[in-house]
C-alpha positions as CSV (number, residue, x, y, z in Angstrom):
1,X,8.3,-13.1,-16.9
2,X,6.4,-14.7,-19.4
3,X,5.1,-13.2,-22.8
4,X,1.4,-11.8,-22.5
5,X,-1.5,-13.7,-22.0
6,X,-4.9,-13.6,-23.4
7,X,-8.0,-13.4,-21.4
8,X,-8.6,-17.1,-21.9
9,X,-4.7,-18.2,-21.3
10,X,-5.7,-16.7,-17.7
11,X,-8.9,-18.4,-17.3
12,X,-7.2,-21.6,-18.3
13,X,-4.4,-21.0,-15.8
14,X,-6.9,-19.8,-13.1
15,X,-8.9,-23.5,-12.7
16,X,-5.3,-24.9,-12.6
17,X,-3.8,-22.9,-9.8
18,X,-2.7,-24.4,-6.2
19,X,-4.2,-21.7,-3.8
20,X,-3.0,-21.9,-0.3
21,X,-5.0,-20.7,2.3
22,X,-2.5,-22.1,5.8
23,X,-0.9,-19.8,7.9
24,X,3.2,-19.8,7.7
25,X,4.9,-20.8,11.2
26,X,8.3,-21.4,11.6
27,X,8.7,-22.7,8.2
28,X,5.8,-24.5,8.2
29,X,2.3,-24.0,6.6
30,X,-0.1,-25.1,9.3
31,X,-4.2,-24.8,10.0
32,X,-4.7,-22.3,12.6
33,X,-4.3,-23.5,15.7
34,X,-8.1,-23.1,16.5
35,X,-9.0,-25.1,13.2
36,X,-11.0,-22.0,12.3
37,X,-11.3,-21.0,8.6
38,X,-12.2,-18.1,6.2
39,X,-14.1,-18.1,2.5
40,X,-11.7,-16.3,0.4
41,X,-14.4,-15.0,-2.5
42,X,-13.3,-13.6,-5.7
43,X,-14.9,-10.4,-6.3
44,X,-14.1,-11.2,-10.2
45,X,-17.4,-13.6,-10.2
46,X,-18.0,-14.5,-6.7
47,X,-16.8,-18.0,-6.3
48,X,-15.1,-18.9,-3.2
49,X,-11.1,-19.2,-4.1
50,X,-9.9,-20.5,-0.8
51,X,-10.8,-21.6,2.8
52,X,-8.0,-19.3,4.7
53,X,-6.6,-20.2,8.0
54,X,-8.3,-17.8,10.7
55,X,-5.4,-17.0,12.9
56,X,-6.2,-15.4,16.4
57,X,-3.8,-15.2,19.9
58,X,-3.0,-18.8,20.1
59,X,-1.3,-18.7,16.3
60,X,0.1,-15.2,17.2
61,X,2.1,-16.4,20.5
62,X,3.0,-18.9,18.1
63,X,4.5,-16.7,15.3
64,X,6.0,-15.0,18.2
65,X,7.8,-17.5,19.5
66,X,9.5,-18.7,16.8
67,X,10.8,-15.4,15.1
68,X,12.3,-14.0,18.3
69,X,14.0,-17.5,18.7
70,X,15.4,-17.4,15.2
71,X,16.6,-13.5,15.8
72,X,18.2,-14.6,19.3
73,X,20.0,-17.3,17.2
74,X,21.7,-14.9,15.2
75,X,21.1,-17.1,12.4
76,X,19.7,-14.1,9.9
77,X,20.4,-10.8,12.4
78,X,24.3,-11.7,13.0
79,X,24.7,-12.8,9.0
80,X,26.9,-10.8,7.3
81,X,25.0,-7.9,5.2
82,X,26.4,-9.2,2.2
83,X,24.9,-12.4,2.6
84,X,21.6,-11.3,3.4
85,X,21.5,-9.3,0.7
86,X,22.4,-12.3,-1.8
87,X,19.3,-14.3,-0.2
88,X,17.3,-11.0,-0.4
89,X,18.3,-10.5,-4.0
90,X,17.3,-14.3,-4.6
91,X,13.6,-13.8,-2.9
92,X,13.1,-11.1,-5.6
93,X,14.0,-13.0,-8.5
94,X,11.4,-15.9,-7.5
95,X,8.9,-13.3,-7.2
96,X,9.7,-12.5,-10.8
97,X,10.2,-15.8,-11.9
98,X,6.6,-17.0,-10.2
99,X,5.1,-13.7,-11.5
100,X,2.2,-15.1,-13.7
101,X,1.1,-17.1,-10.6
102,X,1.2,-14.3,-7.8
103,X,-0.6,-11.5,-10.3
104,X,-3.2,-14.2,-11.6
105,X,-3.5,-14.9,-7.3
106,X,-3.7,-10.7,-7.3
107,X,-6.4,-10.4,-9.2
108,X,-8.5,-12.9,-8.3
109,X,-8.4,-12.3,-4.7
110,X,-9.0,-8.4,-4.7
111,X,-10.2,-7.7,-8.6
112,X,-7.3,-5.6,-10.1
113,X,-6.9,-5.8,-13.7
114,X,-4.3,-9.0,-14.6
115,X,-2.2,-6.0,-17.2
116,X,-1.7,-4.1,-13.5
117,X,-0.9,-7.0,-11.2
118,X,1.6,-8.2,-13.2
119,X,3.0,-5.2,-14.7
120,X,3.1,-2.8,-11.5
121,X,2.3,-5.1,-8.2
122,X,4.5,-8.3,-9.6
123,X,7.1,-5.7,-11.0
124,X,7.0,-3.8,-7.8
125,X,7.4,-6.4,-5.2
126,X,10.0,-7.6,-7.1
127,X,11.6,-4.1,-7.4
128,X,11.1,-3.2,-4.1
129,X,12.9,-6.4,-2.6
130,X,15.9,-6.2,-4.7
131,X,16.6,-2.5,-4.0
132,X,16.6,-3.3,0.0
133,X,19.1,-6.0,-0.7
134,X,21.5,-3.9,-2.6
135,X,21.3,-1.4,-0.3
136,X,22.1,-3.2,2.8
137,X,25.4,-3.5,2.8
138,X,26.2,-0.3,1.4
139,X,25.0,1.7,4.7
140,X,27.3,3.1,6.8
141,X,28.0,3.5,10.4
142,X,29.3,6.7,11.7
143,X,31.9,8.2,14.1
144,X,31.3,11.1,16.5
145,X,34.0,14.2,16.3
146,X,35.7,13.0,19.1
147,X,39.1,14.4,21.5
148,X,42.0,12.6,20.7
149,X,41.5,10.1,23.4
150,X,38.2,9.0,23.1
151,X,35.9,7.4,20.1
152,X,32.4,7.4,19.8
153,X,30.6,5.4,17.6
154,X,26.7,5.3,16.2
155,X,25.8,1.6,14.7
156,X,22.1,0.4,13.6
157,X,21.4,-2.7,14.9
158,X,18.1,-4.7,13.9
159,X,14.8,-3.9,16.3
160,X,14.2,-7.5,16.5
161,X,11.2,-9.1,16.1
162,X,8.8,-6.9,13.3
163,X,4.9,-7.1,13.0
164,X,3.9,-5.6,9.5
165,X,0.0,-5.3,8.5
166,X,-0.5,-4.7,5.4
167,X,-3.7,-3.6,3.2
168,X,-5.8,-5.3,0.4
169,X,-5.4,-2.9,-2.3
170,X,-2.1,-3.6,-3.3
171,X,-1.5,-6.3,-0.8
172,X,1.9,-8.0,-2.4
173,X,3.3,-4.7,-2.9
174,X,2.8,-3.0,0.7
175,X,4.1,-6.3,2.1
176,X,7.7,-6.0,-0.1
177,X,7.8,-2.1,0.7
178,X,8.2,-3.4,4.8
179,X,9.3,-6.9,4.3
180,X,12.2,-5.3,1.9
181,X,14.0,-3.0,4.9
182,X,13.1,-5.3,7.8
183,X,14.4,-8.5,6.7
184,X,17.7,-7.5,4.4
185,X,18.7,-5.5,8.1
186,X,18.4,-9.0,9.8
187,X,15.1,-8.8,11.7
188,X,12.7,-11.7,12.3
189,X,9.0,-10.6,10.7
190,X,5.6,-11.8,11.0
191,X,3.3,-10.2,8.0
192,X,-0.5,-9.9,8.9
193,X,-2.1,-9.7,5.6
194,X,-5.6,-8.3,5.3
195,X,-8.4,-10.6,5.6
196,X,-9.7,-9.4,2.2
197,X,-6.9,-10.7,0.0
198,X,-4.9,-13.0,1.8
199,X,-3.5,-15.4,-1.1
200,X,-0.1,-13.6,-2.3
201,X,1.1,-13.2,1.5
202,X,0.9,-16.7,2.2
203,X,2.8,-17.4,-1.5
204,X,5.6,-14.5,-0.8
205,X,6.4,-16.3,2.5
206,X,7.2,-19.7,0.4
207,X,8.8,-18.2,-2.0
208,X,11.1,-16.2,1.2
209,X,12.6,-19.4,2.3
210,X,12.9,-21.2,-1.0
211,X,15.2,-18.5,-1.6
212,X,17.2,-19.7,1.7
213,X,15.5,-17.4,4.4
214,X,15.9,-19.6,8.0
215,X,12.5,-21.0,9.0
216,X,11.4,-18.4,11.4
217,X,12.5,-15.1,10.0
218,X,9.0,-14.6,7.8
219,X,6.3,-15.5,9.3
220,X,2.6,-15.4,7.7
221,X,-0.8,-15.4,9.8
222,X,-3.8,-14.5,8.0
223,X,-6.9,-13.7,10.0
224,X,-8.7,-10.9,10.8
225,X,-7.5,-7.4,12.6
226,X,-9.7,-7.5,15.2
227,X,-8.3,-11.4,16.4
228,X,-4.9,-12.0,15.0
229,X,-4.2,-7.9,13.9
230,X,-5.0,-7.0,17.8
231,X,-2.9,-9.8,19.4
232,X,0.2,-8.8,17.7
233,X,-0.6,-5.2,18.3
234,X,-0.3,-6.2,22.0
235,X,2.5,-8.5,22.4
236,X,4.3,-7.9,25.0
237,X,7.0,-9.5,22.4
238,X,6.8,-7.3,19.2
239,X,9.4,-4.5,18.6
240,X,8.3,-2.3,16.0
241,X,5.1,-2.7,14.4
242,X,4.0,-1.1,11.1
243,X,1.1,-0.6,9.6
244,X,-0.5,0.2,6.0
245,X,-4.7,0.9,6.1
246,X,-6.9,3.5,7.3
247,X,-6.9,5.8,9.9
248,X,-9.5,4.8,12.1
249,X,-7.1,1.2,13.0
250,X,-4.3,3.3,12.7
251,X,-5.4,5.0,15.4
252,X,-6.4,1.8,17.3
253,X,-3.1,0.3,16.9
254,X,-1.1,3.6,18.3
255,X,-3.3,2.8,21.6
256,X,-2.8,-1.1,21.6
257,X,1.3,0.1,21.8
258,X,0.8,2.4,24.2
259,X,-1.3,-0.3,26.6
260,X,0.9,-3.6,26.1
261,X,4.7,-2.3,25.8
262,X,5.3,0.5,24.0
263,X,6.2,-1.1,20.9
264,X,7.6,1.4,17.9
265,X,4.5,1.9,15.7
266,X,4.9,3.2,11.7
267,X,1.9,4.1,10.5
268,X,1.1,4.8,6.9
269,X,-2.9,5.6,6.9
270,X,-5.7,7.3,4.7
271,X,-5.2,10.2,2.4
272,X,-7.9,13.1,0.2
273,X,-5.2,13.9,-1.9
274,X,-5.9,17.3,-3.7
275,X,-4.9,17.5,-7.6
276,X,-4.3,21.3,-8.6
277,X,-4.8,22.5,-12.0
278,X,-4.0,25.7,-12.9
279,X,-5.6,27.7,-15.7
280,X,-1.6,27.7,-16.9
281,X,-0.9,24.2,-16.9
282,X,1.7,23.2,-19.7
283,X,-0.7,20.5,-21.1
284,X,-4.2,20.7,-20.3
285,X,-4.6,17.1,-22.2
286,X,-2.2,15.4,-20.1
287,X,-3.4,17.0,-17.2
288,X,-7.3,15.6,-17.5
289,X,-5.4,12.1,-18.8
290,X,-3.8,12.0,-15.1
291,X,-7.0,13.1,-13.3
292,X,-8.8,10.7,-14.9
293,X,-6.1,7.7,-13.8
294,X,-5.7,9.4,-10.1
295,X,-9.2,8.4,-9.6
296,X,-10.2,5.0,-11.6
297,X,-6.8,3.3,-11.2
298,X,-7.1,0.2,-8.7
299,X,-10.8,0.9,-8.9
300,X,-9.8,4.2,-6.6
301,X,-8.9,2.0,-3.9
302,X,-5.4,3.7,-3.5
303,X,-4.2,5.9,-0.6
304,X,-2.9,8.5,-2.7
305,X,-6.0,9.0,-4.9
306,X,-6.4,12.2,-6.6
307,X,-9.9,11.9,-5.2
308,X,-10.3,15.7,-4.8
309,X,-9.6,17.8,-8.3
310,X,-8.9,21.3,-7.9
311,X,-9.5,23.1,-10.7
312,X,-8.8,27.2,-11.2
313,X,-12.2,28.7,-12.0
314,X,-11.7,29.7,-15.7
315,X,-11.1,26.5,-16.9
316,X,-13.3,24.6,-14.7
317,X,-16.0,23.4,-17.1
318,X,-13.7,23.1,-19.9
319,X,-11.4,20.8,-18.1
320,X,-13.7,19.1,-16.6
321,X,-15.3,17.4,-19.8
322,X,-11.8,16.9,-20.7
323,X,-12.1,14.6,-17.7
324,X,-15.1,13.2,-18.0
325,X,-14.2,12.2,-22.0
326,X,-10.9,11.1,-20.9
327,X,-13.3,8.4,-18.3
328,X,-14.9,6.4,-21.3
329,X,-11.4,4.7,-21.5
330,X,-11.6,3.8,-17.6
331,X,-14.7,1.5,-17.8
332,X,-15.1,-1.7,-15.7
333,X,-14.3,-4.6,-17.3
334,X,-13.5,-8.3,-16.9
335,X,-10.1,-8.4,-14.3
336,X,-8.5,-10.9,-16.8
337,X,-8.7,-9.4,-19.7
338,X,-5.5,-7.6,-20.4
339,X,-6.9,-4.5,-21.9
340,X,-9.2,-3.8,-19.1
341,X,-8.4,-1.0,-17.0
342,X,-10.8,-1.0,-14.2
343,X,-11.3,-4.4,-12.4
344,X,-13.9,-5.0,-9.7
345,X,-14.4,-3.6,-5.7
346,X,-12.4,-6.2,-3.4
347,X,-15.5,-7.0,-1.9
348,X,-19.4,-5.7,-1.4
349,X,-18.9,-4.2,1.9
350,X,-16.8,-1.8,0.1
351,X,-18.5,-1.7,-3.3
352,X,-21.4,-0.8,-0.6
353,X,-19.2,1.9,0.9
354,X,-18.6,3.5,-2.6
355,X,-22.8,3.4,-3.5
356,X,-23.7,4.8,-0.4
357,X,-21.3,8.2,-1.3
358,X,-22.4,8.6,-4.3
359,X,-25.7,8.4,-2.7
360,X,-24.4,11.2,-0.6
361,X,-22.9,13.2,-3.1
362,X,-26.3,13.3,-5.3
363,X,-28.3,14.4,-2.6
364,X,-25.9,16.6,-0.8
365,X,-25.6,19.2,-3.6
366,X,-23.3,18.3,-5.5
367,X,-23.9,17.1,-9.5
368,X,-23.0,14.3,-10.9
369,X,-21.3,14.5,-14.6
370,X,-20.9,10.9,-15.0
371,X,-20.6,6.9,-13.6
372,X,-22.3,6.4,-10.7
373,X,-23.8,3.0,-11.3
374,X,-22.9,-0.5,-10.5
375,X,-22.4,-2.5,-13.5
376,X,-21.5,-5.8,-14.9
377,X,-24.3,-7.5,-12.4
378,X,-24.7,-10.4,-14.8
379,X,-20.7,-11.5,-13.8
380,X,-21.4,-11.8,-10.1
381,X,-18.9,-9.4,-9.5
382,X,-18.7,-6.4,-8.3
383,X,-18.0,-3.5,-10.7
384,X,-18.8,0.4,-10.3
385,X,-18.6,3.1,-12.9
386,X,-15.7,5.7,-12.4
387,X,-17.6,8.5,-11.4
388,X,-16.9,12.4,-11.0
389,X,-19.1,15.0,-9.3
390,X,-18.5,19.0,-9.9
391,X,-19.6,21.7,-8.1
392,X,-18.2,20.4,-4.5
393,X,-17.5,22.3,-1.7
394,X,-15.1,21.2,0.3
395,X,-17.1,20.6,3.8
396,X,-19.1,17.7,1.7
397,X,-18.7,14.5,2.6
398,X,-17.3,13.4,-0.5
399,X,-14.4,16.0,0.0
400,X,-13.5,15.0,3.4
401,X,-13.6,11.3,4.0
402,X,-11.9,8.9,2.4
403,X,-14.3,6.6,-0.1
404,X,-11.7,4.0,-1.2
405,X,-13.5,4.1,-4.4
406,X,-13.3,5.6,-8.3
407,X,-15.3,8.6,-7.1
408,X,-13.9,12.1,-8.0
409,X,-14.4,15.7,-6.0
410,X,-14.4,18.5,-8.5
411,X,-13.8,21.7,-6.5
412,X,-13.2,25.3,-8.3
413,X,-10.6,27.9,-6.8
414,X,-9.7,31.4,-7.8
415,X,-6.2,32.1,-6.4
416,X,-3.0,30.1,-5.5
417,X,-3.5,31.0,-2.0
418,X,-7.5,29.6,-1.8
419,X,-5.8,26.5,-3.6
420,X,-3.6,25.8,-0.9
421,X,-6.0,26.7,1.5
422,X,-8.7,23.9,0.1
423,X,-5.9,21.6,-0.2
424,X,-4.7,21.7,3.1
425,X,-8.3,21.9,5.0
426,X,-8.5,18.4,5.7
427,X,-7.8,15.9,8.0
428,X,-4.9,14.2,6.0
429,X,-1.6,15.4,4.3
430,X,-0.2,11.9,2.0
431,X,0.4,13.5,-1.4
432,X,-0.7,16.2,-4.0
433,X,0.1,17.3,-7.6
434,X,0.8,20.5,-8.4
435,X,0.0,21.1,-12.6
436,X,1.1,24.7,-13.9
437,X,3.7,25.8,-16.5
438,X,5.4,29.2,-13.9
439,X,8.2,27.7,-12.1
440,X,8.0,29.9,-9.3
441,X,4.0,29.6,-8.5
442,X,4.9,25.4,-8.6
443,X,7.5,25.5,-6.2
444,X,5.7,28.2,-3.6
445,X,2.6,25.8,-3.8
446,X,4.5,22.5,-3.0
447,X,6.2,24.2,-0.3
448,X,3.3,25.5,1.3
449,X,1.1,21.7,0.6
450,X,0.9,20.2,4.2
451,X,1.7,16.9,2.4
452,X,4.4,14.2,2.7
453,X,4.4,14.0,-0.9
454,X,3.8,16.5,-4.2
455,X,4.2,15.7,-7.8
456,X,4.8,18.7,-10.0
457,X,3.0,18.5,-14.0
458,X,2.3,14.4,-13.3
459,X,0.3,12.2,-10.7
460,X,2.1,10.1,-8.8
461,X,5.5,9.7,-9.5
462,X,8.7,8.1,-7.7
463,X,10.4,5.2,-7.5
464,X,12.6,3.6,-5.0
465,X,14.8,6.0,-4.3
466,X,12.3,8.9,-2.8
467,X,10.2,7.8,0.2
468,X,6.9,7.4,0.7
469,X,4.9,9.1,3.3
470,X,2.5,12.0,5.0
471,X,1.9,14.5,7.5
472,X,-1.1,14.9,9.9
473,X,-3.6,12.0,10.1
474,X,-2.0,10.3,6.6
475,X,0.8,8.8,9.5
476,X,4.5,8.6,10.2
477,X,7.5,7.3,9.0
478,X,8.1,6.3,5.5
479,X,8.3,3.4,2.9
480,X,10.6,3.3,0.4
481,X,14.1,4.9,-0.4
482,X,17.4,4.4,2.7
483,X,14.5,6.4,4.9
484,X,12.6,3.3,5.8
485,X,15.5,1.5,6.8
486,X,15.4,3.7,10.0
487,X,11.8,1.9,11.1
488,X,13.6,-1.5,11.2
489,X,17.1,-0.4,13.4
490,X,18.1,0.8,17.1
491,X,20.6,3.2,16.6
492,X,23.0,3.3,19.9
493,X,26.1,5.2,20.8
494,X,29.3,3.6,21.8
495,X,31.9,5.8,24.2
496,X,35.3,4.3,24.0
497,X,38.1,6.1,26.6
498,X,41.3,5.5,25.2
């Protein structure tokens, strides 16, 4: 990794950049087979980045093809673990070693701030590939308690052929979270970025077989989900498929299974994670500091969003400015300037999602303390002040539906129990922090949180080792941690009669 750059070390770097916009088959970029094309626009300023291969059926039978002929070869599934994991572990360090390129590619495709594409996707990809290689040859089989004259043994054994699509808010890192597991266990993938940010998908897979990955085992085929997303949905072909994004497709894709052949289907989906502060917090400061990053980090385009703040009623309107002060140091600003903090929406039908709550959330009721504007209009970008509303109930729309967006839920409780109760009256159940200074009242409430996830005193924590996951309508399954290996292997029982 390189020292840090200034805003104009990126600008300079950013008119000298190859950007690749082909699909990756068989170890070969290609046009889609139809010839048809995307514009890849930069929300940063508006400029068109890339015309992106637009892959439908034809390029998925494709894809197909080649990765289940490379897994029947047994050229990557019947390698010995150790040696996948040293080509595994090699993938990784070319993601850190091509990390100025891939965050610069980051942020100009979906409008993250350069300082968090390089420090937490770049870092993270990297991370996340490296800790799947080490692991995979340190997994065991087991042996049933057997009579004296018999043996029975349980092995993993690779699905086969995978079909992972992934999001656009942290596209790079969703991909290395699945591509991590699924390749260093020796199956044959074909990643299905999102349509909206495209650019570091098509880069990973180069970088895969420099690092002396078979042509065939990672295939890349951008396009759009309701072409390309659907037809490997329903390939008769596919495995497993898994699946980062929002409920409403995760949905969709459980059905598309269900109709072609009952493919396995992970599904990590949508969240309206609740944030819980209680009047006896052990640091109110820190607590507003977190609040405020839960909500404007990523532009609030992140699944696990603190997007609705519970706050205990006698320190409501206290805390609350604590937030709202806290906010003047998450203001928009340029993407590749390394002390901004908030970047721009990934694109205007989204920035036009976040307005229209707002909208809502004004004229529903509920007031607004701060943000709420677009900003930055000169750029050509598309940039939206973090903005919190208090006084929410929690039937709004702003409390139950996902925004996507830096727009923050402030909703006031009197009790532990109407806490959990608010928290766990919704739809989702991905994650939730838990902020109080009594032992005992902090582990009662995670217990009885509905959610795949809870952070005690912090916001988001976890690395590698814990997965990453929810209940209810927030999916199944889970990233990260020896847990997601079991998405990407059969397990099957072997009776031996002595």
């Amino acid at each position: 990794m390189s020292a840090k750059k200034s805003r104009q070390d990126w600008e300079t770097l950013a008119q000298s950049i190859e950007i690749k916009g082909q699909a990756l088959i068989g170890g070969e970029l290609r046009d889609a087979e139809s010839g048809d094309t995307f514009a890849c626009i930069s929300p940063v300023d508006g400029r068109v980045l890339a015309n992106v291969a637009s892959c439908d059926l034809a390029d998925a039978n494709l894809a197909v093809s080649n990765a289940r002929a490379m897994f029947e070869s047994g050229a990557w599934a019947q390698l010995p673990p150790a040696e996948r994991k040293k080509v595994v572990i090699r993938f990784a360090e070319l993601i850190e070693e091509n990390g100025d390129e891939l965050a610069l590619l980051e942020t100009l495709d979906m409008g993250k701030p350069i300082r968090y594409s390089k420090a937490v996707d770049v870092a993270g990809a990297a991370r996340a590939i490296r800790w799947s290689g080490e692991a995979v040859d340190k997994i065991y089989d087991e042996l049933a308690p057997t009579p004296h004259n018999e043996i029975g043994m349980v092995t993993r054994e690779p699905v086969g052929v995978v079909a992972a699509i992934v999001p656009w808010n942290f596209p790079m890192l969703m991909a290395c979270w699945k591509l991590g597991p699924a390749l260093a266990a020796g199956n044959s993938v074909i990643l299905k970025p999102s349509e909206k940010s495209p650019l570091t998908a098509i880069r990973l897979g180069q970088l895969a077989m420099e690092a002396g990955m078979p042509a065939g085992v990672l295939n890349v085929l951008p396009g759009f989900g309701h072409t390309v997303g659907k037809a490997l949905a329903l390939h008769m072909d596919v495995d497993t498929l898994v699946f980062t994004g929002s409920t409403k497709i995760a949905k969709q894709l459980m059905i598309y299974a269900g109709e072609s052949n009952m493919k396995r289907v992970w599904l990590e989906a949508g969240g309206k994670s609740p944030n819980i502060v209680f009047a006896d917090a052990p640091d109110l400061d820190a607590a507003a500091e977190a609040a405020t990053s839960a909500i404007a980090f990523n532009q609030g385009e992140v699944c696990t969003a603190g997007s609705r703040l519970l706050v205990e009623a006698s320190i409501k309107d206290a805390f609350v400015e604590k937030v709202a002060l806290q906010l003047q140091n998450w203001q928009p600003g340029h993407p590749l300037d390394p002390d901004t903090q908030v970047g721009a929406v990934v694109d205007q039908q989204q920035l036009d999602t976040v307005l229209t709550y707002i909208e809502k959330g004004a004229q529903g009721g509920a007031t607004m303390v701060c943000g709420g504007k677009r900003v930055m209009t000169e750029t050509g970008g598309l940039f939206v002040e973090p903005t919190v509303f208090d006084n929410v109930n929690n039937q709004m729309p702003i409390a139950r539906e996902e925004i996507f967006g830096p727009v923050l839920s402030v909703i006031t409780f009197n009790s532990a129990e109407e806490a959990v109760a608010i928290a766990n009256d919704t739809d989702y159940g991905l994650a939730a922090a838990v902020w109080t200074s009594n032992i005992s009242k902090a582990h009662k409430t995670a217990k009885a949180l509905r959610t795949g996830m809870v952070w005690i005193n912090h916001y988001d924590g976890g690395d590698m080792t814990a997965p990453f996951g929810g209940y209810k309508q927030s999916g199944n399954g889970r990233d990260k941690s020896l847990h997601a290996f079991e998405k990407y292997t059969e397990v099957k029982a072997t009776w031996i009669a002595l």
